[in-house]
N, C-alpha and C positions, 0 to 999 in steps of 0.2 A: 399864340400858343408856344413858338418858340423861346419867347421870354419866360415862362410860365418854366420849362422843362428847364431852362438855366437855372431858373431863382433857384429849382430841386435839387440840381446838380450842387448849387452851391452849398446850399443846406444839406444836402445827404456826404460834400467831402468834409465841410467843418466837423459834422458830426463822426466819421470816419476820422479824422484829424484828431478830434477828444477822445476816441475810444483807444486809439496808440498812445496818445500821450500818457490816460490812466495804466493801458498796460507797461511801459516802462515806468514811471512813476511804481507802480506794483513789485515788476519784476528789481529793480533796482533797490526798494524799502524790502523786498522778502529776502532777495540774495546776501544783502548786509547783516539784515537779523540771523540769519543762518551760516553764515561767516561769526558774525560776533557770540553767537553761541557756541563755536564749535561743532556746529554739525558736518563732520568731515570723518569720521572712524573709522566708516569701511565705505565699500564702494556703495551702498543702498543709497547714503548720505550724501554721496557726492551726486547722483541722479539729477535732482532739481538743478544742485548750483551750473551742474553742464546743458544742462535745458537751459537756463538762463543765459550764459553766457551766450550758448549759440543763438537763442532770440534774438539776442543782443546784436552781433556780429554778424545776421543775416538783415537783421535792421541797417546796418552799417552798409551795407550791399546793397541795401534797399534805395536809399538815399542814393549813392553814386551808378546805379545800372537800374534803371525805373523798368525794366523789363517783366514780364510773368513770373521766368521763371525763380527770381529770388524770393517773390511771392508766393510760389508750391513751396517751396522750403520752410517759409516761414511759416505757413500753414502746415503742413507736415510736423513742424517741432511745433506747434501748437496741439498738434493733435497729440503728440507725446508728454506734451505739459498734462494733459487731462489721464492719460493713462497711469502716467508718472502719481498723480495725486490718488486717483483709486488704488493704486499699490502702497503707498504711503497713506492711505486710510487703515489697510488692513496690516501694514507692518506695526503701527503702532497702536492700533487696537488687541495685536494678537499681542505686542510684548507687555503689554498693560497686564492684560488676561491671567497673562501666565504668570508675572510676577505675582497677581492676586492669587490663583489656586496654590502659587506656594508660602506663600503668608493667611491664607488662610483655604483648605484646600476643602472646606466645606459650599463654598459659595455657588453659588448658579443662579439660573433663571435671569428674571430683570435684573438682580444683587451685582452678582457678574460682570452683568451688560453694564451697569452703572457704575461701577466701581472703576471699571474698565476701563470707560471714555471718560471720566475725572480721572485717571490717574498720574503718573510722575511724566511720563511723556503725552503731550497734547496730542492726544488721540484725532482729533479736527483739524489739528493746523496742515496736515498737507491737503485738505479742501483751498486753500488757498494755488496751489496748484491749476486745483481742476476750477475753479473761478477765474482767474489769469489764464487757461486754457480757452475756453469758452468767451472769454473777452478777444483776444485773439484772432478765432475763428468770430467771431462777428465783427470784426475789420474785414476781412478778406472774404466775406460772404457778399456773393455779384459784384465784385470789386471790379471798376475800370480797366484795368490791367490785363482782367479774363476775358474782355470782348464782350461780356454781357452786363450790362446797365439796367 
């Protein structure tokens, strides 16, 4: 039986092991494209790229002090990646919105709503966010580190 709960242990860190790799892999391809676009303007803009960073740099932490507590952290900015991406659903569905009511201020209903999220700012892309959020927290979900297996 003890062999049995290794082989799982083994299989459940490689697969922990893939699910950090894809989120850096993630958060490093999103932070670029949002660098390379300019998304820096005001502070709303800057939100992700500082989520990221600090992911980044509690990762860094993670790696040299294998303790917990770098682990709440990195969970905690995890959980701010998902929140982060809900606010950044609705900052660019609302500025979609409004550029439509003033180019065309008859619109509404489904019209609106679809005009909206097709419009000049990617209405969807901070779900990327809250997907790298949620990838995150399923790293650190009963993670070794917590004492619970």
């Amino acid at each position: 039986m003890a062999e049995t709960r290794s082989g799982e242990g083994a299989t459940v860190g490689g697969f922990r092991s893939f699910l950090l790799l894809l989120f850096v892999i993630g958060v490093v391809g999103t932070g670029a494209e949002l660098l390379l676009l300019g998304h820096t303007e005001d502070l709303w803009q800057w939100v992700p790229l500082m989520l990221m960073a600090a992911s980044l740099v509690t990762l860094g932490w993670r790696v040299v002090a294998r303790g917990s507590t770098s682990l709440r952290i990195f969970q905690g900015t995890t959980i701010l990646f998902v929140l982060s991406g809900v606010v950044g659903l609705w900052l660019h569905y609302h500025g979609n919105a409004e550029f439509e009511l003033e180019m065309y201020p008859a619109l509404q209903g489904f019209e609106l709503f679809r005009e909206s999220v097709t419009g000049a700012t990617p209405a969807l892309a901070p779900g990327t966010m809250v997907e790298l959020g949620l990838l995150g927290l399923v790293y650190t979900y009963r993670h070794p580190a917590f004492g619970n297996v």
